[in-house]
N, C-alpha and C positions, 0 to 999 in steps of 0.2 A: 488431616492437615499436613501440609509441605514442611518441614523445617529450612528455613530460609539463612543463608551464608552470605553474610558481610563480604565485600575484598577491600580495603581500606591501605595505606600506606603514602609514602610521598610520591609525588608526580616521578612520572616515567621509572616507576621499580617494575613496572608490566600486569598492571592489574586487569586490563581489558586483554591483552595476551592469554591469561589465566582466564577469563572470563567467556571468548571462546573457544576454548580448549574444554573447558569444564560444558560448557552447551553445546559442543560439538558445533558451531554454527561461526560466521563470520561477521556476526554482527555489530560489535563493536567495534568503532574505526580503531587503529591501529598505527601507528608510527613514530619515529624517534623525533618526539616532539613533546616536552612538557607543556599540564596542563589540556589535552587534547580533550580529555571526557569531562564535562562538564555538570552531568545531570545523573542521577540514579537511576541506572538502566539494568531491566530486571529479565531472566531468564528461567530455562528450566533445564537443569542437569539432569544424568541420570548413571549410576553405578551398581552394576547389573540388578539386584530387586530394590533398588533402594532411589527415590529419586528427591531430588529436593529444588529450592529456589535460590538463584545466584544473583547479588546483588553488586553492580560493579559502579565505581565511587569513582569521582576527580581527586587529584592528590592532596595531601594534606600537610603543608610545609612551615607554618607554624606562625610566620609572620604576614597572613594575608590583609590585601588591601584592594578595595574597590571590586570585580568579579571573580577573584579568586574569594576574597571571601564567603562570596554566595559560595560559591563550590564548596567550601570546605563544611558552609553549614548543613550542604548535602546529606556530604560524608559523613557528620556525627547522625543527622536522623536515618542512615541508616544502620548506623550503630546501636543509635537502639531500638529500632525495630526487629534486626537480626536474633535467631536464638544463637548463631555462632558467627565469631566474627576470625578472618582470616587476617592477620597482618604481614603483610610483603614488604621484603627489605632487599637491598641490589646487594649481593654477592661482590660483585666487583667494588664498591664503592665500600664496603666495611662497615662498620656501625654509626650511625650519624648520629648527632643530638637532636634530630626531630626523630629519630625510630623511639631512642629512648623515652621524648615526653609524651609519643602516644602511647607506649606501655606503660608508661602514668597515669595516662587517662583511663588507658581500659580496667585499670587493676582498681581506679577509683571509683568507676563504674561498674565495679562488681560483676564484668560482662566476660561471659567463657570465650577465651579467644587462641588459638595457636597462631607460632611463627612460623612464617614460610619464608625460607630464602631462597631467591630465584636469581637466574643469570649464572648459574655452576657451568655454565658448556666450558667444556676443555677445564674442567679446573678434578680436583680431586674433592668428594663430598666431603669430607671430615675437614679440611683444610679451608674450606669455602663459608665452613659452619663455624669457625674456631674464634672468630671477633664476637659473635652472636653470644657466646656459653656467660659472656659476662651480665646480660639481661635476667639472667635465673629461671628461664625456662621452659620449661620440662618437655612440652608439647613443640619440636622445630622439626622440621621438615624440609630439605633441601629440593629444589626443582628447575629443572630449566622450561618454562611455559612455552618459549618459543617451538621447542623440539617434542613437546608433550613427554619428555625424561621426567620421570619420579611424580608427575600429576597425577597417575592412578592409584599408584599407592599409597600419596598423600591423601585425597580423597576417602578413601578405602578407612582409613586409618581415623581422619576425623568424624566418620560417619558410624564408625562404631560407639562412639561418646553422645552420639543422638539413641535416646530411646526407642522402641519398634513404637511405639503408640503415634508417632509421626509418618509412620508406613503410608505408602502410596493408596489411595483408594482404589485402582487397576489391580492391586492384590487381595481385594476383599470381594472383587468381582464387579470392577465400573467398568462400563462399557468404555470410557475413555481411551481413545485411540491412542499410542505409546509415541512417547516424544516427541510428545507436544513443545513447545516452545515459544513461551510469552516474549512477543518484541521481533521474533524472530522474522519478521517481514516474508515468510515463506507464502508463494502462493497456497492457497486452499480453493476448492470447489465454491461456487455459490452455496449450493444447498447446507452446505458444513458452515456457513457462516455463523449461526446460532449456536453452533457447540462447542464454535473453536471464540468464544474473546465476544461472542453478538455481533454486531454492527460495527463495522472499522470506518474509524471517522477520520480522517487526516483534515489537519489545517493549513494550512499553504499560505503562501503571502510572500512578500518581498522580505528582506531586512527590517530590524525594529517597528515592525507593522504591528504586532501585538500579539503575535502567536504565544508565546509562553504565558503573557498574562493573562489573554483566555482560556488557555486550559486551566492553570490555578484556577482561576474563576471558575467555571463550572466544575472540579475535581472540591473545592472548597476549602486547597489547601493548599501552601509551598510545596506544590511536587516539582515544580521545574526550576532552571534558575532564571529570575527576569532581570535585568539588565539593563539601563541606557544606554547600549552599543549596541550598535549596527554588528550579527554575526555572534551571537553571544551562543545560540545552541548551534551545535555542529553535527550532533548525530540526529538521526530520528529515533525518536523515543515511543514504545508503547505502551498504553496504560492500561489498564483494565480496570472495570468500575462498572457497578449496576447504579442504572439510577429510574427508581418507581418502577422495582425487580425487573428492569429489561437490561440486559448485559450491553455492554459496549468496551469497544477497544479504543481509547484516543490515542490518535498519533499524531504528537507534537515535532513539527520541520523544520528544519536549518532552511533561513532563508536566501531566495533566490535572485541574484543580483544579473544584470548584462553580462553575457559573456567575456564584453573586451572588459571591462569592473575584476574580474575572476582572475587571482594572476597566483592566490598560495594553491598548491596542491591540495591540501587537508580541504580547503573550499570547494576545490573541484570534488572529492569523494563527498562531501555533504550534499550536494545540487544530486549527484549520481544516486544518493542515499532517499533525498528526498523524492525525485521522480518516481523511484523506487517504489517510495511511500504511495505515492499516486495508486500506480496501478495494482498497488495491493489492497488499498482500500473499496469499500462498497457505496462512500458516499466523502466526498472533497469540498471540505468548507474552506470556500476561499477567500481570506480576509483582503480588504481594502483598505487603505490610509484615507481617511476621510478629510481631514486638513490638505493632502494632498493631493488629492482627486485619481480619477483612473489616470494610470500613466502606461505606456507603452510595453513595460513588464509585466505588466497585469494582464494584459492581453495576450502574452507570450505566456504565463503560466494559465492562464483559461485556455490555449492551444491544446497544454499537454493534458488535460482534464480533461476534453472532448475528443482528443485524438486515442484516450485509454480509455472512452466510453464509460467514465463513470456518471455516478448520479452527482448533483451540483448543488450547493445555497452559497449562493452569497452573500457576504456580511460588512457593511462599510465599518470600518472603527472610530472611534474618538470621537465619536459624532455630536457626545453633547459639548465639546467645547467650541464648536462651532454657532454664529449668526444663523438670523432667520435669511438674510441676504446669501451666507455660501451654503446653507441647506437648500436652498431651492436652485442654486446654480448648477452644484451636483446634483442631486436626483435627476436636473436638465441633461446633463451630461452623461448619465450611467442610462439612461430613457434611449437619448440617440445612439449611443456606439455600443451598446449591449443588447439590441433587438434577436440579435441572432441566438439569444440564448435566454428568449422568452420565456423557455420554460422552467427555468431557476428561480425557486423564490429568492429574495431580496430583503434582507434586515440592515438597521439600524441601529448601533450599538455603542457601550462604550465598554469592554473587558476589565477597563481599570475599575469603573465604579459598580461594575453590573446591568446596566438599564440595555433593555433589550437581551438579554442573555438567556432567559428561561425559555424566550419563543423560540430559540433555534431549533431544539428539539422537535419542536413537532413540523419543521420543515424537513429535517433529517429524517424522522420515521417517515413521513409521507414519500419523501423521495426514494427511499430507501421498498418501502412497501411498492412501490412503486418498478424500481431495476429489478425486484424477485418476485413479480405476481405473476400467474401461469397463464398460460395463452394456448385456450385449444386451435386443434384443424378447423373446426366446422366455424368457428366464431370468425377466424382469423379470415379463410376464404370470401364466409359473409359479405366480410367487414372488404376485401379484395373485390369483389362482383356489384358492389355498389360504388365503390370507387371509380371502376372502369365503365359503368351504365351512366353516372355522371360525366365522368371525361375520358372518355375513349383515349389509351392509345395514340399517338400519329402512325401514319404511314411511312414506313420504308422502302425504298425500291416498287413504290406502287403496291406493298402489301402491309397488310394491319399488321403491327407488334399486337400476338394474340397472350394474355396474362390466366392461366388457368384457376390454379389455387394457391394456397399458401399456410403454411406452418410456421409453427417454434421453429428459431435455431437456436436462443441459447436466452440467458439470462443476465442482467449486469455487465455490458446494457442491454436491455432486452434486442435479440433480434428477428426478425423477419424473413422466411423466405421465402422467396414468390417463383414459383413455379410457369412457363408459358415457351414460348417458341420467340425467338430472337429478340431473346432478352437480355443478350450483350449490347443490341440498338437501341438501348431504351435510356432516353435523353434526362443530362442529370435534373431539367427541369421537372418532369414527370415524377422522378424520383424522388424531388420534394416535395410535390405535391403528394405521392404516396406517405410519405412519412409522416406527414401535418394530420393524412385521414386517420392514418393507424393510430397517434399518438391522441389523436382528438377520443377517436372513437373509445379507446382504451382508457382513459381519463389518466394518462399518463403524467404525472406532475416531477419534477427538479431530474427528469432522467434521459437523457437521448435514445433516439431509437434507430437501429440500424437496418434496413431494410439490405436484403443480397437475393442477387437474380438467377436463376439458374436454367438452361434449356432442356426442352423437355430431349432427349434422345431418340435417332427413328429407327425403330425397330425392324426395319426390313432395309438398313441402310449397310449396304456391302453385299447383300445378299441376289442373286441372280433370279430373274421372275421363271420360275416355269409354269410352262402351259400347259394347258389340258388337253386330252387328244380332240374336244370339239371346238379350242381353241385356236388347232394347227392345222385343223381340217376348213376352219370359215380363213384361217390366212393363208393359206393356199391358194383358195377361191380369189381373194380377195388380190392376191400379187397374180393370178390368172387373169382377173377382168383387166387391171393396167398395165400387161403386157399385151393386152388384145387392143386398147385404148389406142396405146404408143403405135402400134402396128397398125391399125388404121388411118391414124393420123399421119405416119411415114407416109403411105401409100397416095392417100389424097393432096399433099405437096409435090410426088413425082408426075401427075398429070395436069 
């Protein structure tokens, strides 16, 4: 088991600074801007044999009111979830009276916690640390997180106060691959999908569409913060969770608003964050405002989720507080302007009360089994040679586009690639016609399929013919007879 490390303090003392300095990764946004992290976002350190889990907190300033509060009530659950908790105080700003009543709290909560003071650049340690010595104690640590000054050795130092029985299972012989990083939004392999987090589920949506309160809902807890504002998560968060022992990684998304809408910077890196999220995941739940209906952004984030080839479900929300009159208006509406993405299933839901919530899963395994099922040569060609016996090809330049065979090219989203001779001519109509057969044939459910063309190469192409001596011996003959031809035929024009 991981020993897991709190970063707790008031807004903008640099606990998400700390947090990827300590993951080595750029995961948590960043910038002089209190308030900025809003949700408990989890990592994975490591100090050379020794690796643990970094839990990084919204600020905690003592008189919250309306979304700061949800933040702060974060911060305490990951107070006590942590076996150690890190408290960050600003150097430059000197001791404040919320540093002091959270070391009230922790000393009330009987929680092992040291201080770290950060923000020393250009300053002299002892002098940076000299407000702090009136707290009483014992365990402070001075660091600058922005320049990664004094972070290893603090580290170093609070990880000797952790037991070895918290020792990495890579040191008892896990095949676990080394620095890992939960949240870390890093590409992985398809095939590693299972051993890195399971199945990555990203939720999408607009603004206050209901993404935080679905994940709560199916997490079955306050992990995120939910909010009645438009914007209230910023970063993308990822969770990790088995549920009926199959792993999975939810990645809860700052929502995506019109461009010209988008005017703070921190918005812009959340939209950049959540795309992000997109194409890292293996399967994109994209929620709908149901009271709302499909609206023209909705369509702009189903873009980036087909354009990243992922697998697809969609999910209307709110939907039980709507009439029988605008439940059939919608469905009318999501039937005509969503055909293109027949192959999505399509739920019903409401995240606040739960109804509809448990079916999503088995459209997410199915789509999901679905982007990682394997595709032989022989099946696939089959599947190609009956295709083109039913609908031939057109004609090019008066010759057949001829389609030979076709293989795997990759996974998630599955693709295709079809083998033949001027296969750069081949009309994007046909093209969807090919991909309706594969996906049919294949019983491909909530996943697109990319079909890619490729010419066959002619092997004797650059290469000069030569002949054989009874081939130079009949062309000889052969420029003999039509020089005797010509010569005859001179002759009977002069008389």
């Amino acid at each position: 088991m991981l020993p897991s490390i709190a970063l707790v303090g008031r807004p903008n003392v640099g606990k998400s600074t700390l947090f990827n300095q300590l993951t080595r990764s750029r995961d948590a946004l960043v910038a002089n801007l209190s308030g900025l992290t809003r949700d408990r976002k989890y990592g994975e350190g490591r100090s050379d044999d020794r690796a643990f889990i970094v839990i990084d907190t919204g600020g905690v300033s003592g008189d919250e009111e309306g979304i700061d509060a949800a933040m702060a009530e974060q911060s305490l659950l990951a107070i006590e979830e942590a076996d150690i908790v890190l408290l960050l105080v600003d150097a430059r700003d000197g001791l404040n009276p919320v540093d002091e009543q959270l070391v009230q709290y922790l000393r009330q909560q009987s929680r092992d916690f040291h201080l770290v003071v950060n923000k020393i650049d250009g300053r002299d340690p002892d002098v940076a640390v000299s407000d702090f010595h009136a707290l009483g104690i014992a365990s402070m640590h001075a660091i600058a997180a922005s320049h990664g000054r004094g972070v290893r050795q603090m580290i170093e130092s609070v990880l000797e106060t952790i037991p070895r029985s918290y020792e990495h299972p890579e040191a008892e012989g896990d095949s676990e691959e080394e620095g890992g990083i939960e949240g870390s939004g890093a590409e992985q392999g398809e095939d590693e999908a299972e051993d890195h987090g399971g199945t990555r589920v990203a939720i999408v949506g607009r603004p206050n569409v209901g993404k935080s309160t679905l994940v709560n809902r199916i997490l079955g807890e306050e992990r995120v913060v939910v909010y009645d504002q438009p914007g209230t998560t910023r970063d993308s968060v990822y969770i990790k969770f088995v549920r009926e022992g199959r792993p999975y990684t939810l990645i809860d998304t700052a929502g995506v608003r019109r461009r010209k809408n988008v005017r703070e910077a921190i918005e812009k890196f959340s939209i950049i964050k959540t795309l992000s999220a997109i194409s890292d995941a293996n399967v994109v739940v994209l929620l709908v405002d149901g009271q709302e209906g499909l609206v023209d952004q909705d369509l702009h984030l189903l873009g980036h989720c087909l354009e990243a080839g992922r697998a697809l479900v969609l999910a209307v929300n709110k939907w039980d507080g709507l009439d029988p009159d605008q439940k059939e208006m919608i469905r009318s509406e999501l039937d005509r302007r969503l055909r293109f993405v027949e192959f999505a299933d399509m739920h019903f839901i409401s995240a606040l009360h739960g109804s509809g919530v448990g079916t999503l899963f088995g459209s997410i395994d199915a789509a999901y089994a679905a982007a990682m099922q394997p595709m032989g040569t022989s099946r696939l060609t089959r599947i190609l040679e009956e295709a083109v016996a039913d609908h031939p090809p057109p004609l090019v330049n008066g010759r057949r586009i001829k389609l030979r065979y076709a293989h795997a090219g990759g996974r998630n989203p599955p693709r295709v690639v079809v083998h033949g001779n001027q296969t750069d001519k081949v009309p994007n109509s046909y093209q969807r016609y090919l991909e309706k057969v594969f996906s049919r044939r294949l019983e491909l459910t909530g996943t697109p399929l990319r079909i890619e063309f490729r010419s066959s190469d002619n092997p004797f192409a650059g290469q000069r013919n030569k002949l054989t001596n009874r081939q130079i011996n009949r062309k000889r003959r052969l420029m003999a007879h039509v020089k005797q031809a010509k010569k005859s035929k001179q002759q009977k024009k002069r008389r």
